[in-house]
DOZA-828162 format. One record per residue (C-alpha): residue number from 0; x, y, z. Coordinates in Angstrom, 1 decimal, always signed. Layout:
<sites>
<site num="NUM" X="X" Y="Y" Z="Z"/>
...
</sites>
This chain:
<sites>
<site num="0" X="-103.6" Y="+11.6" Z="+131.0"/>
<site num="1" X="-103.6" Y="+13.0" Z="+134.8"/>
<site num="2" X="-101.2" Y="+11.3" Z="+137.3"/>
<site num="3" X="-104.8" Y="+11.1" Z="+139.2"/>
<site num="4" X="-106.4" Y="+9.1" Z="+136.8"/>
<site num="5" X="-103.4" Y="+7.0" Z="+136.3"/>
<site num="6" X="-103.2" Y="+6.3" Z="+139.6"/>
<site num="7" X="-107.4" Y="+5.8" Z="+139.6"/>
<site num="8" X="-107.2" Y="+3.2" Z="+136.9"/>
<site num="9" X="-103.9" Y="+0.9" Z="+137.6"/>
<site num="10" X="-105.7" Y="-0.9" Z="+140.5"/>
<site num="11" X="-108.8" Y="-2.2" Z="+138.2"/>
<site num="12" X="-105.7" Y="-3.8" Z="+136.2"/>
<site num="13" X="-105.6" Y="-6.6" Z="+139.2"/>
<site num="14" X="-109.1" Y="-6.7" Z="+140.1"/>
<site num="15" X="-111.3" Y="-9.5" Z="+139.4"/>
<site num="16" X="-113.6" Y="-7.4" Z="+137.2"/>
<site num="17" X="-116.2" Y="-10.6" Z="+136.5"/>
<site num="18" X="-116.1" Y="-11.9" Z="+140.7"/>
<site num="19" X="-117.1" Y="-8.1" Z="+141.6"/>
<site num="20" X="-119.5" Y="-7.4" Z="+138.9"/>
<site num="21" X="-121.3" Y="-11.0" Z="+140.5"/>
<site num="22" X="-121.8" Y="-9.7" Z="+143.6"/>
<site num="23" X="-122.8" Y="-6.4" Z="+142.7"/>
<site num="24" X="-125.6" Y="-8.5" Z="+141.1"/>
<site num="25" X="-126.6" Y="-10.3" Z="+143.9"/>
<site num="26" X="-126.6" Y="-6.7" Z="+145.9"/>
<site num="27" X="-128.6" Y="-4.8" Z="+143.4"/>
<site num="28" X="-131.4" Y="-7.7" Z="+143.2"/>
<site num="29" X="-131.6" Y="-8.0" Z="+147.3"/>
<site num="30" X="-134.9" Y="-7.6" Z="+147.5"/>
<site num="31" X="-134.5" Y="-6.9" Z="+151.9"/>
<site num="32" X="-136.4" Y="-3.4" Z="+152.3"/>
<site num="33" X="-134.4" Y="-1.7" Z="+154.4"/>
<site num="34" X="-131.0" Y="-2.6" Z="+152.3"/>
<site num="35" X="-132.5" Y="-1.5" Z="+149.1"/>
<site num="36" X="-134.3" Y="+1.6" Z="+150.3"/>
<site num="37" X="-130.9" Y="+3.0" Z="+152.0"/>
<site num="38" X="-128.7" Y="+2.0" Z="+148.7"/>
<site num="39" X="-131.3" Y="+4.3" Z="+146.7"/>
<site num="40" X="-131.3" Y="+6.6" Z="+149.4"/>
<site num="41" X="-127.4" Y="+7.1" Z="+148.8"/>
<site num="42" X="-127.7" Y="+6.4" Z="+144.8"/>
<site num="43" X="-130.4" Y="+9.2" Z="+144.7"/>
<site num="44" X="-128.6" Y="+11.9" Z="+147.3"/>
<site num="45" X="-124.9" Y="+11.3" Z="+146.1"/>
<site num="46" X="-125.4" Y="+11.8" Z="+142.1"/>
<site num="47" X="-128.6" Y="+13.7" Z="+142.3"/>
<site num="48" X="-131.6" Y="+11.7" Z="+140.9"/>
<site num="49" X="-134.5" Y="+13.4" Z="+139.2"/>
<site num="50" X="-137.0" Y="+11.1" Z="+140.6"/>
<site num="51" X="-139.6" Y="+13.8" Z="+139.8"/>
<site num="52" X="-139.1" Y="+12.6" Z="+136.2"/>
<site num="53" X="-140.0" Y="+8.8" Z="+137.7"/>
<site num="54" X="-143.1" Y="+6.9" Z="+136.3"/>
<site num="55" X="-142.8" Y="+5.6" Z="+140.0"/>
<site num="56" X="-140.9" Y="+8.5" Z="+142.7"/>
<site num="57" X="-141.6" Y="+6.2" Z="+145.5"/>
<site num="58" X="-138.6" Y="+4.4" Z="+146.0"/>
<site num="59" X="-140.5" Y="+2.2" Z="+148.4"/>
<site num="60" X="-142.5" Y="+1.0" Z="+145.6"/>
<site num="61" X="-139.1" Y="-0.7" Z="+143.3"/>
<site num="62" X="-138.2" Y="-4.6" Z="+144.9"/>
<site num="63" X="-135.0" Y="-4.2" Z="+144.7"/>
<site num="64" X="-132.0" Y="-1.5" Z="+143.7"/>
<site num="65" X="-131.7" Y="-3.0" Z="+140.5"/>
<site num="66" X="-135.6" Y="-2.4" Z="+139.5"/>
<site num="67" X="-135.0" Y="+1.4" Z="+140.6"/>
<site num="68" X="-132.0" Y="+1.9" Z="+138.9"/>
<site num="69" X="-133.8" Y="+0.4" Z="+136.1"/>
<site num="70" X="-137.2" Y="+2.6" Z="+136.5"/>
<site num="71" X="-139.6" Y="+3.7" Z="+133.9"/>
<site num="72" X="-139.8" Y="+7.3" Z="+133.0"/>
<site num="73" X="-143.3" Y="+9.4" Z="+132.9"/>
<site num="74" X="-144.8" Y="+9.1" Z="+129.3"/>
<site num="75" X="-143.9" Y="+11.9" Z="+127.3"/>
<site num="76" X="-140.8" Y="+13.2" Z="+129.6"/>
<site num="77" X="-138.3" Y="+12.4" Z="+126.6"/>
<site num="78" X="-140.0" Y="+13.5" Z="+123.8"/>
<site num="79" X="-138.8" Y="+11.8" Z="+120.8"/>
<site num="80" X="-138.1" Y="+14.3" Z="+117.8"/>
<site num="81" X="-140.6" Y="+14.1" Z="+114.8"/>
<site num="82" X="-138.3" Y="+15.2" Z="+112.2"/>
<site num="83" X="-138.4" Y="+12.8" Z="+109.3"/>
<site num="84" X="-134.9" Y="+12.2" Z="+108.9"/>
<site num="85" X="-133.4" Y="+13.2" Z="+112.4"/>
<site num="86" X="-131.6" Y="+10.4" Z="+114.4"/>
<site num="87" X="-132.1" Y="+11.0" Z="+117.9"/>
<site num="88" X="-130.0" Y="+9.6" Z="+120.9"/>
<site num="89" X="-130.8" Y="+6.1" Z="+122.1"/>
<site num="90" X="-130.0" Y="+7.5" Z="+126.1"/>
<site num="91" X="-129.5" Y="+9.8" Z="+128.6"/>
<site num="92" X="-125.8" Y="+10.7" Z="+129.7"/>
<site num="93" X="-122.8" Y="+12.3" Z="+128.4"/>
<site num="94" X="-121.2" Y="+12.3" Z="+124.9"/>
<site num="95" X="-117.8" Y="+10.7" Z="+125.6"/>
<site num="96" X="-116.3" Y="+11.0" Z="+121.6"/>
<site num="97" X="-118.2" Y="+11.9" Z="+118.8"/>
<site num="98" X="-116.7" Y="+11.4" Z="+114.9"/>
<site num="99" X="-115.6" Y="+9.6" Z="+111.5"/>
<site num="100" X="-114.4" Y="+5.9" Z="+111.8"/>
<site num="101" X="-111.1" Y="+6.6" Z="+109.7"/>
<site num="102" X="-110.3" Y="+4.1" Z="+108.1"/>
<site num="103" X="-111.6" Y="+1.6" Z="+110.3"/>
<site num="104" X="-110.2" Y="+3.2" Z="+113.7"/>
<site num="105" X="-112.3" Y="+4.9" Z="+116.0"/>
<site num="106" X="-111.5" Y="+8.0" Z="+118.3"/>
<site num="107" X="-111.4" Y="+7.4" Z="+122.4"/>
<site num="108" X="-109.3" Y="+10.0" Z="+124.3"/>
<site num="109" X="-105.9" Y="+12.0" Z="+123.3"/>
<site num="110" X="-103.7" Y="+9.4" Z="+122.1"/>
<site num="111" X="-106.0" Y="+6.2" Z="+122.3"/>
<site num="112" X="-108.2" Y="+4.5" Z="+119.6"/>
<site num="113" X="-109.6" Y="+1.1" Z="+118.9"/>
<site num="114" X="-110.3" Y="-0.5" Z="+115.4"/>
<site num="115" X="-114.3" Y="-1.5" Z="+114.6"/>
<site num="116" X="-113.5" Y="-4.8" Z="+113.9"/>
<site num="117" X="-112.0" Y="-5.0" Z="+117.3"/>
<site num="118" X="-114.9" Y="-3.6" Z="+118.9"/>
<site num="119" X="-117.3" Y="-5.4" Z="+117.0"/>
<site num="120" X="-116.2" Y="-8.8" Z="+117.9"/>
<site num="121" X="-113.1" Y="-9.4" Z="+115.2"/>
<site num="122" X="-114.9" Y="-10.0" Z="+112.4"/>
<site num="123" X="-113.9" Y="-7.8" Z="+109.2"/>
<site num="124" X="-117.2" Y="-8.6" Z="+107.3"/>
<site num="125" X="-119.4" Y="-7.2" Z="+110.2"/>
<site num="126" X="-117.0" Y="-4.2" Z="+110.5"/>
<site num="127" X="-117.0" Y="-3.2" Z="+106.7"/>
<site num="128" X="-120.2" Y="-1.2" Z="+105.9"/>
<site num="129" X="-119.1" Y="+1.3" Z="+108.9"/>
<site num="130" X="-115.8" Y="+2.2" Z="+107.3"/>
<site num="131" X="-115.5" Y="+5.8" Z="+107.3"/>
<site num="132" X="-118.4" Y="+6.2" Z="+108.8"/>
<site num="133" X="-119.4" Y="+8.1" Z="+112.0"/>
<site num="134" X="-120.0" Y="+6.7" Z="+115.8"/>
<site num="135" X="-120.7" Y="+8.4" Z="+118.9"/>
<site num="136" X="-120.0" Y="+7.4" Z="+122.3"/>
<site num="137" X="-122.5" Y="+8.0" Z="+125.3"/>
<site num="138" X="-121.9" Y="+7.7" Z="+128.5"/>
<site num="139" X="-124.6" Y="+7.1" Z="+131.1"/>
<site num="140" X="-123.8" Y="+7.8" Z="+134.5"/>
<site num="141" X="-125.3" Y="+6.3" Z="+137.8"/>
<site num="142" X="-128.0" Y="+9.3" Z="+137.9"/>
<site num="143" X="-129.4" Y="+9.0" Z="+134.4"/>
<site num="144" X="-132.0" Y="+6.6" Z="+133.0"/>
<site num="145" X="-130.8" Y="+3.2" Z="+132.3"/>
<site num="146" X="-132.6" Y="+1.7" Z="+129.4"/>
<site num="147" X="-131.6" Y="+2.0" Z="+125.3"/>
<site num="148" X="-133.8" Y="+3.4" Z="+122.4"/>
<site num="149" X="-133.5" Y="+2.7" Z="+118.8"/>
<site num="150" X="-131.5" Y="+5.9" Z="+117.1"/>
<site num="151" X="-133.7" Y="+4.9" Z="+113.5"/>
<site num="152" X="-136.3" Y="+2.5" Z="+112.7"/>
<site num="153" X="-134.3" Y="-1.1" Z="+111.9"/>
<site num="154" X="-134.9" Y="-4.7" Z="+111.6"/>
<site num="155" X="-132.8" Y="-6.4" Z="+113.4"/>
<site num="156" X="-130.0" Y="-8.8" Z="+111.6"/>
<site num="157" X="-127.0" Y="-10.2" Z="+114.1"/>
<site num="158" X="-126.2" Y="-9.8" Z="+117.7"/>
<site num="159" X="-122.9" Y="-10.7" Z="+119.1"/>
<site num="160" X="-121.6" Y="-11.6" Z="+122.3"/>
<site num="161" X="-118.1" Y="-10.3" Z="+122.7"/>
<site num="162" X="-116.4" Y="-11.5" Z="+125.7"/>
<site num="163" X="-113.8" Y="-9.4" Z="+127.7"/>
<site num="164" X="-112.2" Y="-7.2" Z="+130.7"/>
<site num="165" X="-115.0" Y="-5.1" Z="+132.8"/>
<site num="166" X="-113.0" Y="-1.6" Z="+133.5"/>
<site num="167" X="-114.6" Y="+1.1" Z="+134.6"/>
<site num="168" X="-116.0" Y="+3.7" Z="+131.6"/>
<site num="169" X="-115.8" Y="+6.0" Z="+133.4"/>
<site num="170" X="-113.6" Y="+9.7" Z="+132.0"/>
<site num="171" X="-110.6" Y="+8.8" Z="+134.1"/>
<site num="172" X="-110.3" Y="+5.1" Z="+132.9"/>
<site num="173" X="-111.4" Y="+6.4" Z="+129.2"/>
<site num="174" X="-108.3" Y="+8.6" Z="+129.5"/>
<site num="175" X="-105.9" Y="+6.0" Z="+130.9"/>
<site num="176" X="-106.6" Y="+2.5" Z="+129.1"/>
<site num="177" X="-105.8" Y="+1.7" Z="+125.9"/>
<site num="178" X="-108.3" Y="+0.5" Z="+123.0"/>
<site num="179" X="-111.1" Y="+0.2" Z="+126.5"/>
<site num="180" X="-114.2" Y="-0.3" Z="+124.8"/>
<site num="181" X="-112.9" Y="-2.9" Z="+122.3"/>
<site num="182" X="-111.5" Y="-4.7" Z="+125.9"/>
<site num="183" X="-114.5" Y="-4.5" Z="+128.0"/>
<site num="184" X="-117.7" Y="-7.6" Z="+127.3"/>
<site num="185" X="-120.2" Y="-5.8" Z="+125.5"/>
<site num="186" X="-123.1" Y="-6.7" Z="+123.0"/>
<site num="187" X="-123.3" Y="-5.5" Z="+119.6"/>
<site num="188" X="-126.7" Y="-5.4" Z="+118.4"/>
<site num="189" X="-126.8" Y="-4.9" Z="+114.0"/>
<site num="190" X="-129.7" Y="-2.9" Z="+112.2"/>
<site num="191" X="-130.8" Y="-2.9" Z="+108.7"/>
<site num="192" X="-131.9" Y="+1.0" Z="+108.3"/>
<site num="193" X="-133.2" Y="+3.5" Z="+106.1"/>
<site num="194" X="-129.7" Y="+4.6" Z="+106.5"/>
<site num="195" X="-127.8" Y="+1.4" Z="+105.8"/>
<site num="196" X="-126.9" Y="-0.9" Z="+108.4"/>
<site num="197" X="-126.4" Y="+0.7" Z="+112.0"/>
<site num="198" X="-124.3" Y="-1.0" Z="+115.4"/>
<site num="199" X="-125.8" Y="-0.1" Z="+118.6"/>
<site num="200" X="-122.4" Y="-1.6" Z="+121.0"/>
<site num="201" X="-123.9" Y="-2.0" Z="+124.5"/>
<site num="202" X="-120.4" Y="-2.0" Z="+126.5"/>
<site num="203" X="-120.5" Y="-3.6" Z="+130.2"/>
<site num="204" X="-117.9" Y="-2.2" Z="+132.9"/>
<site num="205" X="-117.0" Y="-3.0" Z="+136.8"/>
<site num="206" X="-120.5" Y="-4.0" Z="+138.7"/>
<site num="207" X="-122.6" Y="-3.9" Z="+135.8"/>
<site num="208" X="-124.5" Y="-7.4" Z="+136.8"/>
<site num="209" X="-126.1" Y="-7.6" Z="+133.2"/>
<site num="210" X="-127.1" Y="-6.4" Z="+129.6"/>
<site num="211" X="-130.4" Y="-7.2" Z="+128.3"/>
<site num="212" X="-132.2" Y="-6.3" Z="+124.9"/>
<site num="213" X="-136.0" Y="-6.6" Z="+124.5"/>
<site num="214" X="-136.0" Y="-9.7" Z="+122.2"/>
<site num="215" X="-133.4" Y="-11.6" Z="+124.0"/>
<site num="216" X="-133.7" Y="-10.8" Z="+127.6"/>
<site num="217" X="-130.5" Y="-11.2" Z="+129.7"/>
<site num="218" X="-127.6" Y="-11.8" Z="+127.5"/>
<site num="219" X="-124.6" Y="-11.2" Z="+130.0"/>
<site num="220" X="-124.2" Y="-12.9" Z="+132.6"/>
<site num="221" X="-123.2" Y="-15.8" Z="+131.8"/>
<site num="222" X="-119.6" Y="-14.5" Z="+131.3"/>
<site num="223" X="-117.8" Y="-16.1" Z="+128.0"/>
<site num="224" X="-114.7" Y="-17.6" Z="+126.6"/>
<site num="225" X="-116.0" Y="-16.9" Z="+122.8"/>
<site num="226" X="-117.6" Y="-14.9" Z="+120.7"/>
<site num="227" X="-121.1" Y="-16.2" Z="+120.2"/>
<site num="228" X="-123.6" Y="-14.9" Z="+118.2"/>
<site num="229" X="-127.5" Y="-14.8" Z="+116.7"/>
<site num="230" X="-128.9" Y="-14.2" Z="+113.4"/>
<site num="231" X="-132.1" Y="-13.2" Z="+113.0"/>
<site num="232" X="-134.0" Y="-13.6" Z="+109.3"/>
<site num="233" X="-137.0" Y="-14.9" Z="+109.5"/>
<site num="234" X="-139.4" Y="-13.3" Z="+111.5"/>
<site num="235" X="-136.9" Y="-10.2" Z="+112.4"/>
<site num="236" X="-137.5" Y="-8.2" Z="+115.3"/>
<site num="237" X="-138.4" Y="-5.0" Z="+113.9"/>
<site num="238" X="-138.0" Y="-1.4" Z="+116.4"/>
<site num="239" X="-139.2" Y="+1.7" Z="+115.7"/>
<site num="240" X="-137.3" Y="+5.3" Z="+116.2"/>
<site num="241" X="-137.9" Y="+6.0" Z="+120.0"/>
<site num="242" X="-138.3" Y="+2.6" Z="+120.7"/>
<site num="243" X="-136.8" Y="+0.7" Z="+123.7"/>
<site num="244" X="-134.0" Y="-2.1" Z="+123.1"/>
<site num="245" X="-132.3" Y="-2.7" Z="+125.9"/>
<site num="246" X="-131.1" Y="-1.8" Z="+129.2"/>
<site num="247" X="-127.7" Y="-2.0" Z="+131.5"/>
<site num="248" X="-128.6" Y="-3.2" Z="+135.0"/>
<site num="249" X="-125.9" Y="-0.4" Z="+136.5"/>
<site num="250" X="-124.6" Y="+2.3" Z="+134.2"/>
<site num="251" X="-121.8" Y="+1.8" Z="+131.4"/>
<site num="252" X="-121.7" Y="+2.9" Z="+127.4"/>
<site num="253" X="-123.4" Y="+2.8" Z="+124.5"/>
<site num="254" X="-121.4" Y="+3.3" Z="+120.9"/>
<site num="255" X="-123.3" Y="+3.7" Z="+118.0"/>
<site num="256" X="-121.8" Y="+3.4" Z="+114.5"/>
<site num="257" X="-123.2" Y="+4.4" Z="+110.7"/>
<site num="258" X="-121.6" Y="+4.0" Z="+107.4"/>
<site num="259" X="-120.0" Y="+6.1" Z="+104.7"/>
<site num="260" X="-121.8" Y="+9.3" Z="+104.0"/>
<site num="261" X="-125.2" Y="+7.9" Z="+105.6"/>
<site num="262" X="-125.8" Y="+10.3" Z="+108.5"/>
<site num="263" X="-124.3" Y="+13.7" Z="+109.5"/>
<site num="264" X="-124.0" Y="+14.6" Z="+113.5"/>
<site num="265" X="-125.5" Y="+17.3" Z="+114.1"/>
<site num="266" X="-122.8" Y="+20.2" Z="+115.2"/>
<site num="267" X="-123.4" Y="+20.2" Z="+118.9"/>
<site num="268" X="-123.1" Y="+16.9" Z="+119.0"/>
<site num="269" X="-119.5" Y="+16.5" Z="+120.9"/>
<site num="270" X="-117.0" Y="+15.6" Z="+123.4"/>
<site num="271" X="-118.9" Y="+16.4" Z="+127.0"/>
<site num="272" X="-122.3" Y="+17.4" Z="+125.4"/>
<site num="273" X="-124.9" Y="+16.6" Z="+127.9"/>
<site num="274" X="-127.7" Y="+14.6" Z="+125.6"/>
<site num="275" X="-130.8" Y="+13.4" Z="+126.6"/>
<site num="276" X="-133.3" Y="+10.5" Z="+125.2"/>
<site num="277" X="-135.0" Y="+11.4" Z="+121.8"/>
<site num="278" X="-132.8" Y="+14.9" Z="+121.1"/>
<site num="279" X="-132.0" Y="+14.7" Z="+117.8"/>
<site num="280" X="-128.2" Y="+14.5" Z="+117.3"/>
<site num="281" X="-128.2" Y="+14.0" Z="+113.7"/>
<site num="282" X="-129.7" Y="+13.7" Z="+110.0"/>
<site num="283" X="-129.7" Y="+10.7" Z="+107.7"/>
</sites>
């Protein structure tokens, strides 16, 4: 850890992560032309947008910044990969860690870790099946495509609501605060798989205004006190491989976790790897 990213992250220590992240909201959803137009303007020359990969490159056409950041890609851009037993990568963006769950403790930076049953809401039982498994950590950055596909075919058995902090995820604050994706609010959405059960963690960070999933909508905001959680039995939601399942209004991480010995990353699939939507990045 750099004295520059310490000196980066001790400010968001004091901030009021929840207050900010409300009036990003508020900001993103303006739906005033000439506010929304220039804030894509910036968005779109500052990180470099690929709007020629856009369903809609008009930014004049989106309501608000929120709906851009949001947008739709042209059909068949991402291609998802075909391979009968590949697991492809539910987003666009950066691969933060990449690993084994050892003995219940998963890898963040040089010197930092978190536990699964922290960063699955506290609960040992949900935690269990990924044991020794493997996760991977991707982070999508203001430039890339905001919504989240399904890594496998799965039905659909729990999602949790796990309140907390909303730090940056960016590298610097990955580097500098301790056990940060297990501290941030986040929803953990559980699959039944042809590869045993699989944890998609959606984690939220400074201005993201919300997380949403396809069968629930909007599931942060409101912020929480407690854990809360749905089951789902009857009448499942089931999502196909390449499938969408949710989205972050503004950019954060998505963790996804498998169990003992029931998929094997594929070798390229590392620390910094630049991965896009529908690659495949592994093999059940």
């Amino acid at each position: 850890m750099s004295l520059k990213e310490t000196l980066t992250t001790l400010p968001q220590y004091i901030l009021p992560h929840h207050a900010l992240s409300a009036l990003m909201g508020k900001l993103t959803h303006c739906e005033h032309a000439a506010w929304k137009n220039l804030f894509i303007r910036q968005i779109i020359r500052h990180y470099g947008v690929d709007m020629t990969e856009a369903l809609q490159p008009d930014i004049n056409a989106y309501k608000s910044f929120n709906d851009f950041f949001t947008r739709e890609l042209k059909p068949g851009i991402r291609p998802i990969s075909t391979q009968a037993d590949a697991v492809v990568c539910p987003a666009d963006g950066a691969v933060s860690q990449a690993g084994r769950i050892d003995d219940g403790t998963i890898f963040q930076a040089k010197g930092k870790s978190f536990t699964a049953i922290d960063l699955l809401g506290g609960d040992a039982a949900r935690a269990q099946p990924f044991n020794n498994g493997v996760f991977g950590t991707i982070y999508l950055s203001p430039k890339d495509y905001h919504r989240l596909h399904m890594p496998l075919t799965g039905t659909l058995r729990e999602m949790v609501h796990v309140p907390g902090r909303l730090f940056s995820v960016n590298t610097a604050t990955t580097h500098s605060v301790p056990g940060l994706f297990a501290r941030n609010e986040r929803v953990v959405a559980v699959f039944d798989t042809d590869a045993g059960p699989m944890a998609l963690v959606l984690v939220g960070a400074i201005f993201v205004s919300s997380v949403e999933t396809v069968w629930h909508g909007v599931v942060t905001p409101p912020t929480i006190s407690q854990v809360r959680s749905w089951h789902y039995q009857d009448n499942a939601p089931v999502l196909q491989r390449g499938e969408e399942m949710g989205r972050f209004n503004m950019g954060s991480t998505i963790i996804v976790l498998f169990g003992d010995n029931k998929v094997q990353w594929d070798a390229g699939f590392v620390a910094d790897k630049i991965v896009k939507l529908g690659q495949q990045i592994g093999v059940r």
